[in-house]
N, C-alpha and C positions, 0 to 999 in steps of 0.2 A: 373408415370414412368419418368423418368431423361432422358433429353436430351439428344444427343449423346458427350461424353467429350471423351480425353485419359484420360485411367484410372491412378487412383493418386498413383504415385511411394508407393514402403512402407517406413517406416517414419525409418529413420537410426540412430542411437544414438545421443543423445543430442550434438550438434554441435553447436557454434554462430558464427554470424560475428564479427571483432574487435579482435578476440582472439588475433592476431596476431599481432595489429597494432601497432607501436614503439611512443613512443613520446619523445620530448629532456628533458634532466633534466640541472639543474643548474651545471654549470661548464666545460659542453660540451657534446656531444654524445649525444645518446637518448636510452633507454631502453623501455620494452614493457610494455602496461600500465597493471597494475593488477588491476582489477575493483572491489572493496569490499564496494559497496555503493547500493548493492541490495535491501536493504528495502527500495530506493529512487526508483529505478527504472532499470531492468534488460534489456542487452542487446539486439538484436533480433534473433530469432531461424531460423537457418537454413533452417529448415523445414515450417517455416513460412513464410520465406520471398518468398521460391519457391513457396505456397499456392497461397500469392498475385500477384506473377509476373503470374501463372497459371490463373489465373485469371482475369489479366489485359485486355487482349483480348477481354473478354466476357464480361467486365465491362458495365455495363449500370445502369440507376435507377431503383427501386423498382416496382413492382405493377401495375396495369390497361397499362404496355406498352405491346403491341400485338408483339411487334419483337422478333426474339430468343434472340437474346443478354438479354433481358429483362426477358423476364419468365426463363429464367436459373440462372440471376442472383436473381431473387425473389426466386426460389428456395432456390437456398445458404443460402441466406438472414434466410427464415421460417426454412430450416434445421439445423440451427445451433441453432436455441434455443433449438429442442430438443437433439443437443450437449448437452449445457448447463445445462439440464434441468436432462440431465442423470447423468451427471459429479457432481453432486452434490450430488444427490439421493432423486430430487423435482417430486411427479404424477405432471404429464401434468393436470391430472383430479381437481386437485386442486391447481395448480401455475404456473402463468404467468412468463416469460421471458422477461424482458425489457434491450434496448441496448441503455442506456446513454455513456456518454462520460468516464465512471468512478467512481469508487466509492463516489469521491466528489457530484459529479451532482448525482447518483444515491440515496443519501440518502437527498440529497434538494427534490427529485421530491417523497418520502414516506413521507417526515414530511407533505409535502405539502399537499396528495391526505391522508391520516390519517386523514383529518378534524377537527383538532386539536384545540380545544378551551381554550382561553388564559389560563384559570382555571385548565385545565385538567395535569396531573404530567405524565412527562419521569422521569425513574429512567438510570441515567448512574452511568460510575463510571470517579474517577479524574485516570483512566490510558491511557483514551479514545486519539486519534487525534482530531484535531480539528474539523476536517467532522462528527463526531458519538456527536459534542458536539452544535455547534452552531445553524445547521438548525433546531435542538428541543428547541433550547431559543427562534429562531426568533417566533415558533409556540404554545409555551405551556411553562408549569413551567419547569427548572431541577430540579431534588432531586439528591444530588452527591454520591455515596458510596466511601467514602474517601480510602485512601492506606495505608499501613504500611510502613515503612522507605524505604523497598526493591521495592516501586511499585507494591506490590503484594496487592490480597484482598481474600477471600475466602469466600464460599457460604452462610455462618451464616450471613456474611455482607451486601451481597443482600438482604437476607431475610429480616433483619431488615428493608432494606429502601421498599418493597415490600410491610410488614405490617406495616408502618406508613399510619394516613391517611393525604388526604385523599387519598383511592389508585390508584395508577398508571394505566394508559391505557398504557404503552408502555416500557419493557426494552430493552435497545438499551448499547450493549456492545459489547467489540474489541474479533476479536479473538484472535487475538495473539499481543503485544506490538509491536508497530514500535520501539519502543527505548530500551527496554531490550531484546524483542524477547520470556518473557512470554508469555503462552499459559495458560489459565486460565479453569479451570476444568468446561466448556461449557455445559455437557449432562445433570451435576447435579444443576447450575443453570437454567438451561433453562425448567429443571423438577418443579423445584420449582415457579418460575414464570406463565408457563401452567396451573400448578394446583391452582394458582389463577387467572386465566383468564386475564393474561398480556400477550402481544403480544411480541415476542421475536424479536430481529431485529439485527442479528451479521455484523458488519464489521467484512468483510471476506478479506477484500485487502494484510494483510500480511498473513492470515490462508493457502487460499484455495493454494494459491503458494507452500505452501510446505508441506502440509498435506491432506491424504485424509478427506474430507467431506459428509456428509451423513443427508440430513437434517431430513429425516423423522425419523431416531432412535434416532440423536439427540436432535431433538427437537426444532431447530429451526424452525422458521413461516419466516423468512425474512433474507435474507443473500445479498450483495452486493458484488462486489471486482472489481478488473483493470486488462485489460489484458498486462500493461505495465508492472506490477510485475511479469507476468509471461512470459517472451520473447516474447509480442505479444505488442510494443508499437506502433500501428497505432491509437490509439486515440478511443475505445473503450471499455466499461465495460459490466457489467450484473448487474440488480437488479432482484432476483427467490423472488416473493411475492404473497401471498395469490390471487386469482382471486375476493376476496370480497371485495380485498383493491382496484384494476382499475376498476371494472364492472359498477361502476360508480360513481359521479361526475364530477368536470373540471380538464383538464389535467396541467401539472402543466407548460408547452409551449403550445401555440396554434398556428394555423396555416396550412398550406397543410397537409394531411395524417391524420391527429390528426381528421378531421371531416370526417359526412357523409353527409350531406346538410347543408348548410348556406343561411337563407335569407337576407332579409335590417337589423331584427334586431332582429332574432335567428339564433340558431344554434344546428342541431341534430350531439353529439359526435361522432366517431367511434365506432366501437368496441374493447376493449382492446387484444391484448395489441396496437397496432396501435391508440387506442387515445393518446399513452402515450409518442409517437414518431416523435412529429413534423416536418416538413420539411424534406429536402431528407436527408436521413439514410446515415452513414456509415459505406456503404459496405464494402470495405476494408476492414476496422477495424475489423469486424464481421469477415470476414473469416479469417482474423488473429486470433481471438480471439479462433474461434473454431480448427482451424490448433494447436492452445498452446494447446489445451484440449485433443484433438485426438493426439499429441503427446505425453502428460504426461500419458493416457492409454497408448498408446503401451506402454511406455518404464516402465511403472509399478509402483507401491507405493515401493515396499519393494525395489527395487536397493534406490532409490531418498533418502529414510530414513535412510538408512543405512549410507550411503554418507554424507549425512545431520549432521548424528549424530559424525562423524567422525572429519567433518568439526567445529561441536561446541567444540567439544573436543580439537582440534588443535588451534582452536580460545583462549578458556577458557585458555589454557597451554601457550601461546602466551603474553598475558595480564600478566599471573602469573608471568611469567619472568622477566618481564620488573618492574612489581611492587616489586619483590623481588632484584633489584638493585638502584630503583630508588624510592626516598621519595618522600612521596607525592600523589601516584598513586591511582587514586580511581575507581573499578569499582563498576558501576551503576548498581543496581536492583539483583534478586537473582541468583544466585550460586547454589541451591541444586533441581532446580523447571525443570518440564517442559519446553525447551525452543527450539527455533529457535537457527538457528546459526548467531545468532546478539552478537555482545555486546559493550554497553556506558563506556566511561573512562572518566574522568576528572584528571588534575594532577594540584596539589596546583601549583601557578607562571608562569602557561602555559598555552598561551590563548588557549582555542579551537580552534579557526581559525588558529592560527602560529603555531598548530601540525600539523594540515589541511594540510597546504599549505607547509610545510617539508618534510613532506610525498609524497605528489606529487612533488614538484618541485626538490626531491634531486632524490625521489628513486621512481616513478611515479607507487605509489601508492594511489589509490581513495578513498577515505572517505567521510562522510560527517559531517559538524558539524556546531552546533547552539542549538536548543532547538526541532528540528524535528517536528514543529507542532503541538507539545503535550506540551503547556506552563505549565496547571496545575499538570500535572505530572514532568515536569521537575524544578519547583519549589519545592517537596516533595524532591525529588530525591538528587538534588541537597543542601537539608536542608535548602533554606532562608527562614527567617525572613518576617513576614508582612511590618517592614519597605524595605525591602530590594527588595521583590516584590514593592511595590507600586515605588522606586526609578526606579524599571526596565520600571514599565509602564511609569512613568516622563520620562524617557533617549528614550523609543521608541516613544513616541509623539514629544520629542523634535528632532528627528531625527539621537541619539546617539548611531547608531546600536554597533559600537565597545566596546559601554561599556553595553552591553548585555552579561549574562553569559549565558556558556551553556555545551557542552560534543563533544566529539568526537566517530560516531558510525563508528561502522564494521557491516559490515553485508551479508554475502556469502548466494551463491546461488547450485542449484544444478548441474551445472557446472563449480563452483567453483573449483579448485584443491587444494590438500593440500599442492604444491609448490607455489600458491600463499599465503598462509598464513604463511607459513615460511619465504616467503621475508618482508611478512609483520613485521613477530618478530625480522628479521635482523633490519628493517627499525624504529622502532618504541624502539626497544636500543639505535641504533644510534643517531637517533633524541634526544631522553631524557637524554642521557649522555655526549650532545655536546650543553648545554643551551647556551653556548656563540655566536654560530653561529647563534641563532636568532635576533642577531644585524641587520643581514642582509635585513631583513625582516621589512616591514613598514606597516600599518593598510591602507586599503582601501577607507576605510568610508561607507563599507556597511558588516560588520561583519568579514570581510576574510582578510589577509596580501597580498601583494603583494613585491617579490624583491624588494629591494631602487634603483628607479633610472630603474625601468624597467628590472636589468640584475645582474648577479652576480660578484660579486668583483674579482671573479677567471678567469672570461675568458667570452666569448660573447656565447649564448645558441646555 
């Protein structure tokens, strides 16, 4: 039975902080920012933020503390995995809940407790981030399932790298692309993997944000994500994985919580998931995490998608316009597929960063741009050459961020308006039809422009 709280308001339509907040642009005044850099990272939920402040009061650490503050706050703490644990559609009876920091940290601390032996094959693919890519190199072979020109692959393509041997103990694939916002036909890979006794392991970081998830029909064994893509950025994730995969070995941190007795020179684990939790938890983060969850029920699948799909539609039409005036305009990845509302541009003669920073400094608009974390993908994408790669790795050792290529992403969310996408396609004419005024603009030395001289030729900011 639950301590005695005030009961928790009901959850009111998707509201964020920041909507409102003006910033100055180049040549005076200041306009309100429009934030289209959501697959980096989404603002905070109204509803979330009241969660934590609700909260605060009663804030205390985890577990074996006798005060109320404390078993209320352990409460929160154990009730929100089976948040989680619901929100997804993981039995309790067969999957653990773990609260890393994040999808990054969450899939270092699977490759890690997988047991992975140097010999043993991950099959990914080249559309992955770099989190779904590296901590399976640090622990085992990769096998890549490569892309087609669009960043796209489809399930005969798994397959093949599936039945190569020697075979795979692990596929580990994105759900949906940080950089196109492909969403990759998941049910029918994950079937085909299962039925050969590979363990499926979805980054969900861009998926579970904008899409419902369901892991037990689709077939996932292991799903991660961030509660920062979903208006809950207080510094907390979810990894929902197998209980066969923590029940035991070593955790992949050690230290307080993580154990159950320690002598001079053993040491008996906890039990999971709490072996897998080192040091003191963040609570916060947690009921944040679960505040984004219990607000994305209320307010339902079918409004968010609807919304969502509106939003790509306006995006896609966006793009089209601006390419249909302007040479050179390229976007990235497919056009006719399943997608989020993302989408990558590149325009021949325009660095990425001097659109970047046009966008925000004329008409304060958010983007983001580089290569998103997704090098191998954005080398496909982007069509270079082997020489042309290997110059890029030269220029990033040698410390040459500016002469790094890469795209400019969009990427809306489901608070998103489609007044802010329109400004974007005012802003984003503008820009590409006024190439001369990127005189103005000077390279940084870490991939982005900055004003010449700090300020704009026209007048003081």
């Amino acid at each position: 039975m639950s301590l005695l709280t005030p009961p928790r308001p009901a959850v009111p339509a998707l509201a964020l902080l920041g909507d409102d907040v003006r910033v100055p642009v180049l040549g005076g005044g200041s306009r309100r920012s429009v934030d289209l850099d959501a697959a980096a990272t989404t603002p905070v939920s109204r509803a979330v933020q009241r969660a934590v402040e609700d909260h605060l009061p009663w804030y205390s650490s985890v577990h074996r503390g006798a005060g109320a503050k404390s078993r209320w706050t352990s409460e929160r703490y154990d009730a929100a995995r089976e948040t989680v644990r619901a929100f997804v559609g993981a039995d309790a009876a067969t999957h653990h809940v773990v609260f890393p920091r994040g999808t990054t940290e969450a899939l270092n601390l699977l490759a890690h407790r997988l047991r992975l032996a140097p010999d043993d094959v991950v099959v990914s693919t080249a559309a992955e981030h770099h989190a779904n890519l590296l901590p399976w190199r640090r622990y085992a072979r990769v096998r890549l399932v490569d892309v087609a020109p669009d960043g796209t692959f489809g399930v005969e393509d798994v397959v093949r790298a599936l039945e190569e041997a020697p075979r795979p103990r692990v596929l580990a694939v994105t759900g949906a692309s940080n950089v196109t916002g492909w969403v990759p036909p998941l049910a029918a890979i994950a079937a085909q993997a299962r039925r050969r006794g590979v363990l499926v392991v979805v980054d969900g970081a861009q998926l579970v944000p904008h899409r419902p998830v369901d892991m037990a029909t689709t077939g996932i064994d292991v799903l991660a994500f961030s509660g920062h893509k979903m208006f809950a950025p207080y510094g907390a994730g979810a990894l929902v994985v197998p209980r066969a995969v923590l029940d035991e070995g070593e955790p992949f941190l050690v230290g307080g919580g993580a154990v159950a007795a320690v002598g001079d020179d053993d040491v008996v684990w906890a039990e999971a998931p709490a072996r897998d939790e080192a040091g003191t938890p963040n609570v916060l983060g947690v009921v944040a995490l679960a505040a984004a969850v219990e607000e994305r029920v209320a307010l339902g699948w079918d409004a968010v998608l609807a919304h969502e799909a509106d939003l790509r539609a306006a995006i896609d039409a966006a793009v089209a316009a601006v390419a249909a005036v302007v040479p050179g305009v390229r976007r990235l990845g497919p056009t006719d597929a399943d997608r989020l509302p993302v989408a990558a541009l590149a325009v021949d003669g325009v660095p990425h960063g001097l659109l970047a920073a046009r966008l925000a400094d004329e008409h304060a608009v958010s983007v983001r741009s580089g290569c998103f974390c997704a090098h191998p993908l954005m080398a496909r994408l982007l069509r270079l050459t082997p020489e042309e790669v290997a110059r890029v790795r030269d220029d990033a050792r040698a410390g040459r961020a500016d002469a790094l290529p890469g795209a400019v992403r969009v990427s809306a969310h489901a608070a998103t308006s489609l007044a802010d996408v329109e400004t974007l396609a005012g802003a984003l004419r503008e820009v590409l039809t006024t190439p001369e005024r990127g005189a103005r603009w000077e390279p940084d030395g870490r991939g982005g422009f900055v004003p010449r001289a700090g300020r704009d030729p026209r007048g003081p900011r």
